[in-house]
Each structure stands twice: as C-alpha cells, then as structure tokens.
PDBQT receptor file of N, H, CA, C and O in Angstrom, charges set to zero:
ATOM      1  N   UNK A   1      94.638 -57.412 212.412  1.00  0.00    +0.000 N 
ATOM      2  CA  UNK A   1      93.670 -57.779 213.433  1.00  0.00    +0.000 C 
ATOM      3  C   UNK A   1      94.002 -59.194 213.924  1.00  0.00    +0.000 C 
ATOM      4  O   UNK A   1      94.024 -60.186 213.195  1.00  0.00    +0.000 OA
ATOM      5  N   UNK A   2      94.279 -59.178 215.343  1.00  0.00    +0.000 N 
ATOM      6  H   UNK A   2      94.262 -58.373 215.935  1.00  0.00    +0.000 HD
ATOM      7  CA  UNK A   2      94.467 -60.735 215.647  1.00  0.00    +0.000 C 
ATOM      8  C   UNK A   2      93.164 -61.638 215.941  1.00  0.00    +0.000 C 
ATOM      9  O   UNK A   2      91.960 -61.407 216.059  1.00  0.00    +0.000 OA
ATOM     10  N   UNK A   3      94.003 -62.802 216.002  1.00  0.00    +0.000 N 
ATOM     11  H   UNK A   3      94.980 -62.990 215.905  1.00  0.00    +0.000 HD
ATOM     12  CA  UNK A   3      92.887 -63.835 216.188  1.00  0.00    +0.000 C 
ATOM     13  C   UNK A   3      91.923 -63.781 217.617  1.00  0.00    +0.000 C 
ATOM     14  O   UNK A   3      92.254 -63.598 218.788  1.00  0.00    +0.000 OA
ATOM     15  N   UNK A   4      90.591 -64.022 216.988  1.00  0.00    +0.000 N 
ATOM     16  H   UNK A   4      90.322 -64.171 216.036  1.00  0.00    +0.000 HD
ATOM     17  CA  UNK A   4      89.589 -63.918 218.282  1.00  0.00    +0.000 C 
ATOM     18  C   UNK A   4      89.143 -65.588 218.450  1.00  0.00    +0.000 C 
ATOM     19  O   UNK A   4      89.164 -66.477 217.599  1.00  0.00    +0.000 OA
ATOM     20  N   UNK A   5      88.833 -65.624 219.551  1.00  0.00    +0.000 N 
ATOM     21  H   UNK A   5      88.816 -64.901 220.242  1.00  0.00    +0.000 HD
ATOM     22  CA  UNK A   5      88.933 -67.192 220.105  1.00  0.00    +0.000 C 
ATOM     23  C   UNK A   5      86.713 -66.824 219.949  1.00  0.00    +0.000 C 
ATOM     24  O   UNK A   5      85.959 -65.911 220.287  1.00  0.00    +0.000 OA
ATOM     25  N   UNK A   6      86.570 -68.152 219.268  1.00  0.00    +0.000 N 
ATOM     26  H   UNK A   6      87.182 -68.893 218.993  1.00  0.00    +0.000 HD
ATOM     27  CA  UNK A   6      85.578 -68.900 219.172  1.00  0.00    +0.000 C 
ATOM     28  C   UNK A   6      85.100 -70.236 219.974  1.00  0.00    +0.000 C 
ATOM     29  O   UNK A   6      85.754 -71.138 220.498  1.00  0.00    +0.000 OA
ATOM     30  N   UNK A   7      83.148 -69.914 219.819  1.00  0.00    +0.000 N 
ATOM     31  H   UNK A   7      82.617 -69.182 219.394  1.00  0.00    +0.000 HD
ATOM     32  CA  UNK A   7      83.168 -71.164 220.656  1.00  0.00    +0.000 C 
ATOM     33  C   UNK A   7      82.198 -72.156 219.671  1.00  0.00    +0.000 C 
ATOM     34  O   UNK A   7      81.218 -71.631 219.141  1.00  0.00    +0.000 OA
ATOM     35  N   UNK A   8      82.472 -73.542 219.441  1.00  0.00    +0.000 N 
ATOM     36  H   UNK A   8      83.268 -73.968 219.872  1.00  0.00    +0.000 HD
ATOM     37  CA  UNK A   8      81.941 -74.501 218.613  1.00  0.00    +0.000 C 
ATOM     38  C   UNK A   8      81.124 -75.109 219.275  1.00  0.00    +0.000 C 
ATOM     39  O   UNK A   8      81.421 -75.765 220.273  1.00  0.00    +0.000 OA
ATOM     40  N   UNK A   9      79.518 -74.930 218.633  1.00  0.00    +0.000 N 
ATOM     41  H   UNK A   9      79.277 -74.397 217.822  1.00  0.00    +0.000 HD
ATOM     42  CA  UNK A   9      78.379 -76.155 219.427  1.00  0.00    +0.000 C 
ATOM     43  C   UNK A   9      77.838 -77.207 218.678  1.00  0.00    +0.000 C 
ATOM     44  O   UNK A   9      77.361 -77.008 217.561  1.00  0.00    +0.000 OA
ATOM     45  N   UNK A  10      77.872 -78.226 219.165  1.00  0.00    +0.000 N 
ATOM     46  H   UNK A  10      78.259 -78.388 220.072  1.00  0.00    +0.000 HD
ATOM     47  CA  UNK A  10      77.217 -78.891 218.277  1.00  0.00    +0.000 C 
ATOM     48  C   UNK A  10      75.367 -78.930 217.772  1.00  0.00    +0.000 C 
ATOM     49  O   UNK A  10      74.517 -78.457 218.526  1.00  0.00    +0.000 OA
ATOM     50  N   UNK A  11      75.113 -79.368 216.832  1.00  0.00    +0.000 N 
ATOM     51  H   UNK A  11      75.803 -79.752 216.219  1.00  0.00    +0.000 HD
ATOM     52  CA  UNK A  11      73.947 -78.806 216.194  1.00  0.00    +0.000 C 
ATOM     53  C   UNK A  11      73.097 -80.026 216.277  1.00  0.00    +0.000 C 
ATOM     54  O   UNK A  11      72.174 -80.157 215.474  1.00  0.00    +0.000 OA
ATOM     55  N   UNK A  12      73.322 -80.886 217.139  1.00  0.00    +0.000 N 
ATOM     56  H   UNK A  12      74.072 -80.780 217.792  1.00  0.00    +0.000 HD
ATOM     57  CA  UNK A  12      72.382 -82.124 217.529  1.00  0.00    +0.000 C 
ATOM     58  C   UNK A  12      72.226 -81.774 219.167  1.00  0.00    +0.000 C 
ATOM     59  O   UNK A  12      71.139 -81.424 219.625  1.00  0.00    +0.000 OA
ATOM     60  N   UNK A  13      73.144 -81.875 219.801  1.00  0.00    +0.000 N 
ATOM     61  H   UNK A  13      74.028 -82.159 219.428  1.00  0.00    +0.000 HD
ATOM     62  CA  UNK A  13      72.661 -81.732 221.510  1.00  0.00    +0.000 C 
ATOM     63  C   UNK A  13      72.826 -80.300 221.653  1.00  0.00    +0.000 C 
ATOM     64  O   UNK A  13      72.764 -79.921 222.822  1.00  0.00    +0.000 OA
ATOM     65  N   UNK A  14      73.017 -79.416 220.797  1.00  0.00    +0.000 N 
ATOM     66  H   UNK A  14      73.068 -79.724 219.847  1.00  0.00    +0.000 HD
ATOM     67  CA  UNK A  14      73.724 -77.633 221.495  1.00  0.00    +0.000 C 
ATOM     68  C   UNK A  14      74.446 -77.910 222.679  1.00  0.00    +0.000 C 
ATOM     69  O   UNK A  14      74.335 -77.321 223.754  1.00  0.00    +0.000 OA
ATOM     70  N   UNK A  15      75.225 -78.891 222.386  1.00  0.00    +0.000 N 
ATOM     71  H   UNK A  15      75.314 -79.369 221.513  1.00  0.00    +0.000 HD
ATOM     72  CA  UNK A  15      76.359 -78.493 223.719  1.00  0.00    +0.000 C 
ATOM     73  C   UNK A  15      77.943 -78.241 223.162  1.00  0.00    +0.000 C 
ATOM     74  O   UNK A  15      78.596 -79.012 222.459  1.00  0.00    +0.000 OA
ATOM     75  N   UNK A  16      78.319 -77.038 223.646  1.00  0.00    +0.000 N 
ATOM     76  H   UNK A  16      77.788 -76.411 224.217  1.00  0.00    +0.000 HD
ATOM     77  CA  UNK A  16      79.720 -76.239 223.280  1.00  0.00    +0.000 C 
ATOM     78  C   UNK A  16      81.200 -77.034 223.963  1.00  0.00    +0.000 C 
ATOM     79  O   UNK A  16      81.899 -77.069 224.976  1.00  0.00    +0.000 OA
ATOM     80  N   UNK A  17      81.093 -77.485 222.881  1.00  0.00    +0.000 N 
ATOM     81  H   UNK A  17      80.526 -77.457 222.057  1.00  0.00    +0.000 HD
ATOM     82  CA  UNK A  17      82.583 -78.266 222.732  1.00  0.00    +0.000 C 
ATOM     83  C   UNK A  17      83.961 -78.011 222.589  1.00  0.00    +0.000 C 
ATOM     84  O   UNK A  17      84.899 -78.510 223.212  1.00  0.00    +0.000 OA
ATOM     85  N   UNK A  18      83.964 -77.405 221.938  1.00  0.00    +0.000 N 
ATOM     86  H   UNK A  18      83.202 -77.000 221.432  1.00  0.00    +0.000 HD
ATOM     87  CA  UNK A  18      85.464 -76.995 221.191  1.00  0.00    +0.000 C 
ATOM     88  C   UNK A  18      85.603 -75.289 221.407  1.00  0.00    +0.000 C 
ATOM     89  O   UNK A  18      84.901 -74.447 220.847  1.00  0.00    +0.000 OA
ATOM     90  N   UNK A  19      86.496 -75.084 222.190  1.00  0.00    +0.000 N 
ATOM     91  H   UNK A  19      87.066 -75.768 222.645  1.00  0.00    +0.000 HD
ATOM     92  CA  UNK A  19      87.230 -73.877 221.888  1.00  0.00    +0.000 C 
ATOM     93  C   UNK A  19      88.542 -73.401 220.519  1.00  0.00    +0.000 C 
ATOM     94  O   UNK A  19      89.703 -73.808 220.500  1.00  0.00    +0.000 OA
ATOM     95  N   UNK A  20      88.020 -72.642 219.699  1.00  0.00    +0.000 N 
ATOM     96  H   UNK A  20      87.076 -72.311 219.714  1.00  0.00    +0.000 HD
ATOM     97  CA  UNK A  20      89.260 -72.095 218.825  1.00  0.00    +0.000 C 
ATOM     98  C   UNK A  20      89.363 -70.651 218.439  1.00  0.00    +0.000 C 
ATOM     99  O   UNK A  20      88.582 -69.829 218.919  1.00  0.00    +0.000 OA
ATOM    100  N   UNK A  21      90.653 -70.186 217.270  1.00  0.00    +0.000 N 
ATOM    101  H   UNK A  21      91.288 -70.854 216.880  1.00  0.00    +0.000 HD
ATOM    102  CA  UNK A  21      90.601 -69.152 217.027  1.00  0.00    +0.000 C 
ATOM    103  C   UNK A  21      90.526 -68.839 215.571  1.00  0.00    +0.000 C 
ATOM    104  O   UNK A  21      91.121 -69.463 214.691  1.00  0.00    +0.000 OA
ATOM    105  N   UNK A  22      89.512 -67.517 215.349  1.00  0.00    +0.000 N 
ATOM    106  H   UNK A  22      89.029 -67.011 216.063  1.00  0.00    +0.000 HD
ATOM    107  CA  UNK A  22      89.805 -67.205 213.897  1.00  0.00    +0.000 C 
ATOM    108  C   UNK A  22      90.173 -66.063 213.455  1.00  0.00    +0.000 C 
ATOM    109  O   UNK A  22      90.087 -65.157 214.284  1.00  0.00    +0.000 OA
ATOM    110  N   UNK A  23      90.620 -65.739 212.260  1.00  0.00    +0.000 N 
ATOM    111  H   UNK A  23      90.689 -66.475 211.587  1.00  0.00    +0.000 HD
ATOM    112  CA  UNK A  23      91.188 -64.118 212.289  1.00  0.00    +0.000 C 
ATOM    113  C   UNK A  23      89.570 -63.541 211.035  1.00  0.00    +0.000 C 
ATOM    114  O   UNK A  23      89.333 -63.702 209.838  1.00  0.00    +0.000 OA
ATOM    115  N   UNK A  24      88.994 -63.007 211.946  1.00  0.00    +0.000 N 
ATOM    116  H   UNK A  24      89.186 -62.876 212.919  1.00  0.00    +0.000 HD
ATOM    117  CA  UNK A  24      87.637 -62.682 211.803  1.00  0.00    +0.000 C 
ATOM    118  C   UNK A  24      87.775 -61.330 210.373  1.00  0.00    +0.000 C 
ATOM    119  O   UNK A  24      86.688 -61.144 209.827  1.00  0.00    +0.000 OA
ATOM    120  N   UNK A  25      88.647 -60.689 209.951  1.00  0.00    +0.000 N 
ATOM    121  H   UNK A  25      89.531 -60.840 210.395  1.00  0.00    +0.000 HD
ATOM    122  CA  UNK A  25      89.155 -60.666 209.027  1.00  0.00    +0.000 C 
ATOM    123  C   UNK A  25      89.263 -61.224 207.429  1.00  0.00    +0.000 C 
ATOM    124  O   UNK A  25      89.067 -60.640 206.363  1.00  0.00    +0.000 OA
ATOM    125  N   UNK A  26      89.548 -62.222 207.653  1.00  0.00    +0.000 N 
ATOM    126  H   UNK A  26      89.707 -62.696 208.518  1.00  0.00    +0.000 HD
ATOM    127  CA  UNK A  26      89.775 -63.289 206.635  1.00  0.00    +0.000 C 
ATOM    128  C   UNK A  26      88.786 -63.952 206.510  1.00  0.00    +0.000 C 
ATOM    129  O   UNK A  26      88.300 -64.278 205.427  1.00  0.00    +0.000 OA
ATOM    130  N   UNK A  27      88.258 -64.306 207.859  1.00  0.00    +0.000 N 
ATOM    131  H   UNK A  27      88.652 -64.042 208.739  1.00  0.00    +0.000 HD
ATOM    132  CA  UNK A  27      87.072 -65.495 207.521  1.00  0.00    +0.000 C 
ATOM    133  C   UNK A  27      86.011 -64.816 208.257  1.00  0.00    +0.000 C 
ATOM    134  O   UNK A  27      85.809 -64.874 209.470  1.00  0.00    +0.000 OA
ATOM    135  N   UNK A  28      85.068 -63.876 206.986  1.00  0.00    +0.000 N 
ATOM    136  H   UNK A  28      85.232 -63.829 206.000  1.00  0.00    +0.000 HD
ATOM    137  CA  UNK A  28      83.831 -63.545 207.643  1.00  0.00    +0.000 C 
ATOM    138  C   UNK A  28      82.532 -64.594 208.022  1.00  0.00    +0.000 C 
ATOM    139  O   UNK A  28      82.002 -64.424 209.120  1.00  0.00    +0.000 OA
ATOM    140  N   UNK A  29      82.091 -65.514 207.261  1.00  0.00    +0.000 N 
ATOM    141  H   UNK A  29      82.523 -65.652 206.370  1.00  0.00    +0.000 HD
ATOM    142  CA  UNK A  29      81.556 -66.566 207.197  1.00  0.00    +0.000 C 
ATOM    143  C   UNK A  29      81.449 -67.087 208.553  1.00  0.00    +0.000 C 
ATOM    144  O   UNK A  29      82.499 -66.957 209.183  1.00  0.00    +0.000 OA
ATOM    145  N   UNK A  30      80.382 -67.702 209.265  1.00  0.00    +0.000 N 
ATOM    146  H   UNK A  30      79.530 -67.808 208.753  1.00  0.00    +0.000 HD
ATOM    147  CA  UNK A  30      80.814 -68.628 210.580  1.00  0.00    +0.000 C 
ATOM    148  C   UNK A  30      81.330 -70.030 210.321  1.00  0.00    +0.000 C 
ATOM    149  O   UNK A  30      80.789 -70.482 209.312  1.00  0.00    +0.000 OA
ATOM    150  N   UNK A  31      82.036 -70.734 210.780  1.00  0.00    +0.000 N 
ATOM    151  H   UNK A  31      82.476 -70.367 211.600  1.00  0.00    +0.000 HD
ATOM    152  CA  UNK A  31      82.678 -71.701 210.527  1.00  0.00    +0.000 C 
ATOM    153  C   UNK A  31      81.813 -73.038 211.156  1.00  0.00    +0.000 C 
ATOM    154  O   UNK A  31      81.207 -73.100 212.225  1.00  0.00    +0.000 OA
ATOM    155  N   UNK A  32      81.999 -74.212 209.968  1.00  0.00    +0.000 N 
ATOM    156  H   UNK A  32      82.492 -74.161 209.099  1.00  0.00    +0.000 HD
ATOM    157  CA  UNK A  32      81.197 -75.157 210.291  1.00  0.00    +0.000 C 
ATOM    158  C   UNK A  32      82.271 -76.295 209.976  1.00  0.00    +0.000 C 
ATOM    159  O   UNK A  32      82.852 -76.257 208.891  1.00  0.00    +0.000 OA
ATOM    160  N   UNK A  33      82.583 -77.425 211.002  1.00  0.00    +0.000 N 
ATOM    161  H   UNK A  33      82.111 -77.456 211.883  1.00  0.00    +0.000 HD
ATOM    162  CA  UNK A  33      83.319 -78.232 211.364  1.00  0.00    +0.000 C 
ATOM    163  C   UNK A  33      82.421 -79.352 211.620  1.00  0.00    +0.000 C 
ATOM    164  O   UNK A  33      81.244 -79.349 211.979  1.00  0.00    +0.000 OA
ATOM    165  N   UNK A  34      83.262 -80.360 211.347  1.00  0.00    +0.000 N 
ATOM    166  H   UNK A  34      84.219 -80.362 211.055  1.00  0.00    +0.000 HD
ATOM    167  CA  UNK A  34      82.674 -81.984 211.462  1.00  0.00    +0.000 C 
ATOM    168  C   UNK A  34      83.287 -82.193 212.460  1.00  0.00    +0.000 C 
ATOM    169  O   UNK A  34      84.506 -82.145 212.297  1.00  0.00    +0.000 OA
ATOM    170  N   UNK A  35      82.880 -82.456 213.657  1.00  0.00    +0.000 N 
ATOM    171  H   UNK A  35      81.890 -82.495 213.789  1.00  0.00    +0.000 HD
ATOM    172  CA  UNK A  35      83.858 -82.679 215.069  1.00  0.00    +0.000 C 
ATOM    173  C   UNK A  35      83.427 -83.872 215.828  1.00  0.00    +0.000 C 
ATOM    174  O   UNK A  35      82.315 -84.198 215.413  1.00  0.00    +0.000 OA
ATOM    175  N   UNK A  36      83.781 -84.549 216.634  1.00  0.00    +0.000 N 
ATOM    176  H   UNK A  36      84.684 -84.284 216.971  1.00  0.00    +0.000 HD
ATOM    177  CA  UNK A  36      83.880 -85.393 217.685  1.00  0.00    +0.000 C 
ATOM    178  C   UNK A  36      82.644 -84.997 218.913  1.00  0.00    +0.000 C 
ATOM    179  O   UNK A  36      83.131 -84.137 219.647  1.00  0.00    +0.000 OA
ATOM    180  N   UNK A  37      81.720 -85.230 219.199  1.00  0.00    +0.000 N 
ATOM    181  H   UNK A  37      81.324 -85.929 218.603  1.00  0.00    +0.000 HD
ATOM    182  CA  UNK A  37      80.676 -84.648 220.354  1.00  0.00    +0.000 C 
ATOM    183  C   UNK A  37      81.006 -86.024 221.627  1.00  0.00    +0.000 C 
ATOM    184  O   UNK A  37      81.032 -87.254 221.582  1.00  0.00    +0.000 OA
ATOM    185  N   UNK A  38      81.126 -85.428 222.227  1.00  0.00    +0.000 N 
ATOM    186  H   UNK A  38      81.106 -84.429 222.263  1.00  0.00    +0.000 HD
ATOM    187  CA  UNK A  38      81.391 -86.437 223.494  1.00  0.00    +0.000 C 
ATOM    188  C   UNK A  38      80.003 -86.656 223.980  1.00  0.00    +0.000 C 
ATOM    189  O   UNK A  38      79.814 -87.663 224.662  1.00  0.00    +0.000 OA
ATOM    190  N   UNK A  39      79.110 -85.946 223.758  1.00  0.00    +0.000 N 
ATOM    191  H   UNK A  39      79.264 -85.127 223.205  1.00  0.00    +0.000 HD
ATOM    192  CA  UNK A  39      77.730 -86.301 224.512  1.00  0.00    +0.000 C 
ATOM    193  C   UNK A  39      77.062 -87.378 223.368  1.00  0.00    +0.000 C 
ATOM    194  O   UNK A  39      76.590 -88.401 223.865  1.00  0.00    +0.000 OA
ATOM    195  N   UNK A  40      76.989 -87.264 222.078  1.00  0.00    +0.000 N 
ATOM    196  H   UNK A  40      77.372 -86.433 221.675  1.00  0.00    +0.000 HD
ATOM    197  CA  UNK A  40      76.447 -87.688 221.287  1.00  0.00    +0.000 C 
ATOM    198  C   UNK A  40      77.477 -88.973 220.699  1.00  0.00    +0.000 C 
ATOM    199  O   UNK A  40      77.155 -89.763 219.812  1.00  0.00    +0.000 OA
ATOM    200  N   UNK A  41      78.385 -88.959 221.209  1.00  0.00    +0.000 N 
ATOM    201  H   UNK A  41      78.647 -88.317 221.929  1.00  0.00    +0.000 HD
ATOM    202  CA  UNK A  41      79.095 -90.212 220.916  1.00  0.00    +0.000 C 
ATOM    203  C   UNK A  41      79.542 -90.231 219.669  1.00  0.00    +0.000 C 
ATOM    204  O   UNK A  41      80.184 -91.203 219.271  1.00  0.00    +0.000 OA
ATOM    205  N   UNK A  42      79.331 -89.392 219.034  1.00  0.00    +0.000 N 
ATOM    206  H   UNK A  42      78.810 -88.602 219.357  1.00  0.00    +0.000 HD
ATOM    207  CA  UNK A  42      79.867 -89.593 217.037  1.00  0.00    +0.000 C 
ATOM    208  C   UNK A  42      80.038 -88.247 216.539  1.00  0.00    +0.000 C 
ATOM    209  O   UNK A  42      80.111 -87.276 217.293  1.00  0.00    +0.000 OA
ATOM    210  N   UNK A  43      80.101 -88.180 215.360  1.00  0.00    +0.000 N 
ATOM    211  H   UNK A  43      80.042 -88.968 214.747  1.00  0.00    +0.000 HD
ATOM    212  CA  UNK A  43      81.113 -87.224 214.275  1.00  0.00    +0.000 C 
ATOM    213  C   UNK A  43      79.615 -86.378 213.949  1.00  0.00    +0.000 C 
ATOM    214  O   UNK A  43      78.776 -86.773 213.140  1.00  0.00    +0.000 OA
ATOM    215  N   UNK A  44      79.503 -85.090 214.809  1.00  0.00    +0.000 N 
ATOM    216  H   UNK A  44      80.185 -84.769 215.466  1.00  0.00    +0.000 HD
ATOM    217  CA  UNK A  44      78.739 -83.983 214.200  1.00  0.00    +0.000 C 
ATOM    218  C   UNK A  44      79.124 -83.353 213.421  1.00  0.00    +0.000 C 
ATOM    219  O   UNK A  44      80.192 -83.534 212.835  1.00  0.00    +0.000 OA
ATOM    220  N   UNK A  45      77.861 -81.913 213.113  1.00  0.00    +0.000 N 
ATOM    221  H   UNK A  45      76.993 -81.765 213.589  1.00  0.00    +0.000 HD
ATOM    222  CA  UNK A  45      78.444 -80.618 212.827  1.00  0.00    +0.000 C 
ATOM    223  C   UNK A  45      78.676 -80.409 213.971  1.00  0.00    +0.000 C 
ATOM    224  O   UNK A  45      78.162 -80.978 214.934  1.00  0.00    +0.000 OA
ATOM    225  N   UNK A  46      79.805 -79.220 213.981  1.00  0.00    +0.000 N 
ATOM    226  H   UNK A  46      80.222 -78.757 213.198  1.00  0.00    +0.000 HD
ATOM    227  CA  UNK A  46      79.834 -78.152 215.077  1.00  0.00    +0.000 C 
ATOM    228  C   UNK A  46      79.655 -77.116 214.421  1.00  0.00    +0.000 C 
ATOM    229  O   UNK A  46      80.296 -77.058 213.372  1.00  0.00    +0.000 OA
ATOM    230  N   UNK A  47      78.833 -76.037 214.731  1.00  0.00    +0.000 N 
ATOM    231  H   UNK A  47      78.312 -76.084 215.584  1.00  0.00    +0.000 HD
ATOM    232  CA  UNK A  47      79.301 -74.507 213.798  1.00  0.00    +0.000 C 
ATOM    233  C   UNK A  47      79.472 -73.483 215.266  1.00  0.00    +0.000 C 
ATOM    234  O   UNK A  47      79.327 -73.651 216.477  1.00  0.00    +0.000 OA
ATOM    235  N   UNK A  48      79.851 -72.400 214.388  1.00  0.00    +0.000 N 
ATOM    236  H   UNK A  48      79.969 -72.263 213.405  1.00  0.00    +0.000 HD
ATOM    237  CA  UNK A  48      80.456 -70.916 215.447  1.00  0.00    +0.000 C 
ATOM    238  C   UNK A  48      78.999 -70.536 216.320  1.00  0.00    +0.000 C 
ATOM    239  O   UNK A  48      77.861 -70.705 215.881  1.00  0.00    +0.000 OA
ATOM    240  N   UNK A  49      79.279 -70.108 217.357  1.00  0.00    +0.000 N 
ATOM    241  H   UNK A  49      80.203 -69.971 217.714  1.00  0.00    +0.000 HD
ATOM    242  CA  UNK A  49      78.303 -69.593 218.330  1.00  0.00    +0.000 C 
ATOM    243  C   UNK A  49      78.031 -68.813 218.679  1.00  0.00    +0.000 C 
ATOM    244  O   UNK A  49      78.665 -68.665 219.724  1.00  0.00    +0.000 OA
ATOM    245  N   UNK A  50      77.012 -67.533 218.431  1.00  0.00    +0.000 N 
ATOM    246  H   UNK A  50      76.497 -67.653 217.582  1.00  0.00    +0.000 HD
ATOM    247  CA  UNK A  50      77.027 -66.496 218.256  1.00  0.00    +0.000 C 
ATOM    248  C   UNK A  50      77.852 -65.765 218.973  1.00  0.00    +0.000 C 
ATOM    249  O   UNK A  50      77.903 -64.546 218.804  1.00  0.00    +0.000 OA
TER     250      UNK A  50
C-alpha cells in the first residue's frame, strides 16, 4: 500500500500547515509532530487531520 499524503494542523490556532506522507499501513495511529506554526510564531503540536 503506498503512501497517502496527510494534512498537519496545529492544535493552538487550527490552522493546516504542513503537508506529508504516511504509509497508513504501518502507522495506524494519527501522527503528532512538534512543528514550526507561522501564525503562532513558535514550536506547536501539529497532529493528523481527519
């Protein structure tokens, strides 16, 4: 099964930041990332979006 492209929001402003991919397969879990928010100026969560 190939990789399906995901979308990352952040969990302070809900605004969708980051596009990536996961092999949905392997990683059933939604994925939660410490990322960069350009609106919020600093180091959030981001997690997967429904």
């Amino acid at each position: 099964m190939p990789a399906t492209g995901i979308t990352l929001r952040c969990e302070e402003c809900k605004m969708e930041n980051y596009i990536t991919k996961k092999n949905k397969k392997n990683t059933v879990e939604k994925i939660d990332l410490k990322k960069h928010c350009h609106r919020c100026n600093k180091h959030t969560s981001h997690k997967e979006k429904k």
